[in-house]
C-alpha positions in Angstrom: 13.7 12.4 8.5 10.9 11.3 11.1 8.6 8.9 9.7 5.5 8.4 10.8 4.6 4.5 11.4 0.7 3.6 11.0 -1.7 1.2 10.2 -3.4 1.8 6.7 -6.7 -0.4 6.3 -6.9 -1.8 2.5 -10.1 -1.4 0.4 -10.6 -3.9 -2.9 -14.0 -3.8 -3.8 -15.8 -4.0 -7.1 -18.7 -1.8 -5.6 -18.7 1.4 -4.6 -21.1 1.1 -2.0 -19.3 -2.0 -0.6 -15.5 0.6 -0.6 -17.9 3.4 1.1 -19.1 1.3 3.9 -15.5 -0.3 4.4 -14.2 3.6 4.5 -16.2 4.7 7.4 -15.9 1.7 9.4 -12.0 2.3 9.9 -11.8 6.1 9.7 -12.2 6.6 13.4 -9.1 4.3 14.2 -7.0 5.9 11.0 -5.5 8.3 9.5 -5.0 6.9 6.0 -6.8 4.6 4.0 -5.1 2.6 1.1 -7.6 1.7 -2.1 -6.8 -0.9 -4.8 -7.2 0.1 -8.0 -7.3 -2.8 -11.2 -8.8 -2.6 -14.5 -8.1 -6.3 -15.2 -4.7 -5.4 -17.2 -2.0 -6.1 -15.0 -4.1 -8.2 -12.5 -7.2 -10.6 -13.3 -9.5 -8.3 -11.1 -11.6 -5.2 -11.4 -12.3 -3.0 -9.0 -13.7 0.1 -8.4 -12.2 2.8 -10.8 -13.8 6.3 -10.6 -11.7 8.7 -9.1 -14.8 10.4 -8.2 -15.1 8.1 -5.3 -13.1 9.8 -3.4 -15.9 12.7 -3.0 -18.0 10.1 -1.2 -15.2 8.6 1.4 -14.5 10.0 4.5 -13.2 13.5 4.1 -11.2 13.0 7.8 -8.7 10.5 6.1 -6.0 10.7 3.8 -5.7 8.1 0.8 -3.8 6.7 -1.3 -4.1 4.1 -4.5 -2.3 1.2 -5.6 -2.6 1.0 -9.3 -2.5 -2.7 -10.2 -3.2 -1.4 -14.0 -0.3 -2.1 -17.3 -1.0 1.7 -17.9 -1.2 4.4 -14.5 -0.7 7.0 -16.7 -4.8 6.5 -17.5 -5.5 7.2 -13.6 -2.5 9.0 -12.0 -3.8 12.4 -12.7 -7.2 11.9 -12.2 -6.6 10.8 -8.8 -4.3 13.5 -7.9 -6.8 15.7 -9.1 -9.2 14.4 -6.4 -7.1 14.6 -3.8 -4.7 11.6 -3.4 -1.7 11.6 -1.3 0.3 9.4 -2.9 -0.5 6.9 -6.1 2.1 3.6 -6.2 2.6 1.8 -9.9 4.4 -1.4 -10.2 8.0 -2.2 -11.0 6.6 -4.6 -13.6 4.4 -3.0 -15.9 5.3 -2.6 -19.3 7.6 0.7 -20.4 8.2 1.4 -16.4 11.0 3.3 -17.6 8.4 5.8 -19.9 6.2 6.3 -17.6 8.4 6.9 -14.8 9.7 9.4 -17.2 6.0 10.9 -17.9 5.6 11.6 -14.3 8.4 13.2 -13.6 6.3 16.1 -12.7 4.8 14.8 -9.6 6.9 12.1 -8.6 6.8 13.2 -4.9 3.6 11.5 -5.3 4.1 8.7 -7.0 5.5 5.3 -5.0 6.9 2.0 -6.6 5.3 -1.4 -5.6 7.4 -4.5 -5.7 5.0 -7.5 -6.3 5.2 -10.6 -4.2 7.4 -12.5 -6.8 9.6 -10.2 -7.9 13.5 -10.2 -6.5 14.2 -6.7 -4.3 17.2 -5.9 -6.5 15.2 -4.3 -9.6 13.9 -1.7 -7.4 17.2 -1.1 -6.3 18.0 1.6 -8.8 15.0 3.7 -8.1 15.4 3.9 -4.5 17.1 7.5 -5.0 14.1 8.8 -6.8 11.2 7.7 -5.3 11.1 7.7 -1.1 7.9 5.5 -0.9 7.7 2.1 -1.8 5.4 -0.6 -1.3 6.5 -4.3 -0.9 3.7 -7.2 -1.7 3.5 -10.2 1.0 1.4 -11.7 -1.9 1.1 -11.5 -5.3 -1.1 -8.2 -6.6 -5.0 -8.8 -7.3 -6.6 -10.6 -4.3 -7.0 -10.3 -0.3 -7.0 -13.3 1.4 -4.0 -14.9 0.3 -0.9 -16.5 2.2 2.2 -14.5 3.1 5.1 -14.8 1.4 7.9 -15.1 4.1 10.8 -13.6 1.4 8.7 -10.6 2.1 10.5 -10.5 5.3 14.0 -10.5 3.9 13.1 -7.8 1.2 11.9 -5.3 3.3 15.2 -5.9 5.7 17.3 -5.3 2.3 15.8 -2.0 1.5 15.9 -0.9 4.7 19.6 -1.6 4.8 19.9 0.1 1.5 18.1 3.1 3.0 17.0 4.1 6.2 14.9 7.4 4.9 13.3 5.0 2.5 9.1 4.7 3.3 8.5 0.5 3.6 4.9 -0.3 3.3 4.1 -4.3 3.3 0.3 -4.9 1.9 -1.1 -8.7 1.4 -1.1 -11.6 3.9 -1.3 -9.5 7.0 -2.1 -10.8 10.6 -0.7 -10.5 13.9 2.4 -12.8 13.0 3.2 -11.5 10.0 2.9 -8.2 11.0 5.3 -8.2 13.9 7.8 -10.0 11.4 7.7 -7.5 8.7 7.5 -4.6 11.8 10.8 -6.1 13.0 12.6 -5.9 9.7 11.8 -2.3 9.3 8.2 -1.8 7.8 7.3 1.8 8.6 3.5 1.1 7.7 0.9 -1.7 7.3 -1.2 -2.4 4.9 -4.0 -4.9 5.5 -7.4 -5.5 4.1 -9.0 -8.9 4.9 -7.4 -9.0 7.9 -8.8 -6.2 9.4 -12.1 -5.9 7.1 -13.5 -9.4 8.3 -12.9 -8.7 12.0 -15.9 -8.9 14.7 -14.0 -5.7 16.2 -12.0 -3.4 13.2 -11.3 -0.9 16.1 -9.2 -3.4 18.4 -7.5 -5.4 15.4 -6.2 -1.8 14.0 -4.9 -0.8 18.1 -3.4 -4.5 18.2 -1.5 -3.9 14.8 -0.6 -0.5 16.2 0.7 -1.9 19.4 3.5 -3.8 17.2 5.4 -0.7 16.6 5.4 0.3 20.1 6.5 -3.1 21.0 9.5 -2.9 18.2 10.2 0.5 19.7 11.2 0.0 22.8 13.2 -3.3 22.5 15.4 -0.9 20.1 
């Protein structure tokens, strides 16, 4: 299987007008945008939550959602319904096992998030199910916080574990990072601060780009 590597611009914003302006700033340079979704449940933030958002973003992108919520099963389908490629839910909510179970139906869509403090292992026995999985360099909730340098040996494990297996790293992103986790075997990066507060979004998204090219040949 070919996978496609890319750079995926974050959007956590309690605002919709804030998420809306963030959208169209990147979706020249991008072909998928990433939105965080909390409801102050499994995270202590809120953000926006109306799937109907997705009506108002740029209709050139693809998106997806990371549910940082104890329950997805109150936003999976009404994110599907507006057009979502692919919703990820964490490892560590409560009943994972039930509503893994519950979504069963459309779990072609539905990725696994390990967060920043949680050992690779217990994702381990899901990697047969579920091809997409999304691997916190922070812990869930917030931009703007320090990378977590096990991140680096996680994603290396997985990819050992599977080479068909989709590796997205989100949280504590920059140039460094990015090559590190690149290196280990992230197909796609997921950055929001990093690329959001830039004087130039267009040239830090070609920069972050570059890294794969760069891995590429020196395989």
């Amino acid at each position: 299987m070919k996978i496609i590597k890319q750079v995926i611009p974050a959007i956590l914003e309690k605002h919709d007008g804030i998420a809306i302006k963030k959208a169209y700033a990147v979706q020249e340079f991008v072909k998928c945008i990433h939105l965080d979704i909390a409801d102050s449940t499994f995270v202590n933030n809120i953000t926006v939550l109306d799937p109907k958002i997705l009506k108002k973003l740029p209709p050139n992108c693809i998106y997806e959602v990371h549910l940082m919520v104890d329950n997805p099963l109150n936003y999976v389908y009404s994110f599907l319904e507006e057009g979502v490629y692919m919703s990820y839910i964490h490892l560590e909510i409560p009943n994972i096992e039930k509503v893994l179970k519950k979504l069963e139906l459309v779990k072609s869509k539905i990725g696994l998030v390990v967060d920043g403090q949680t050992s690779i292992e217990k994702i381990y026995p899901y990697i047969n199910n579920f091809k997409h999985i999304l691997v916190m360099g922070i812990k869930a909730g917030f931009s703007g916080q320090t990378f977590l340098e096990s991140t680096v040996s996680k994603v290396r494990k997985l990819k050992e574990l599977d080479q068909n297996v989709v590796i997205s790293v989100d949280g504590g992103i920059n140039e460094k990072t990015a090559k590190s986790v690149i290196k280990a075997g992230a197909d796609n990066i997921v950055s929001a601060s990093f690329i959001h507060n830039s004087t130039d979004v267009s040239k830090v998204i070609m920069e972050l780009e570059e890294l794969f090219n760069i891995q590429k040949q020196q395989l």
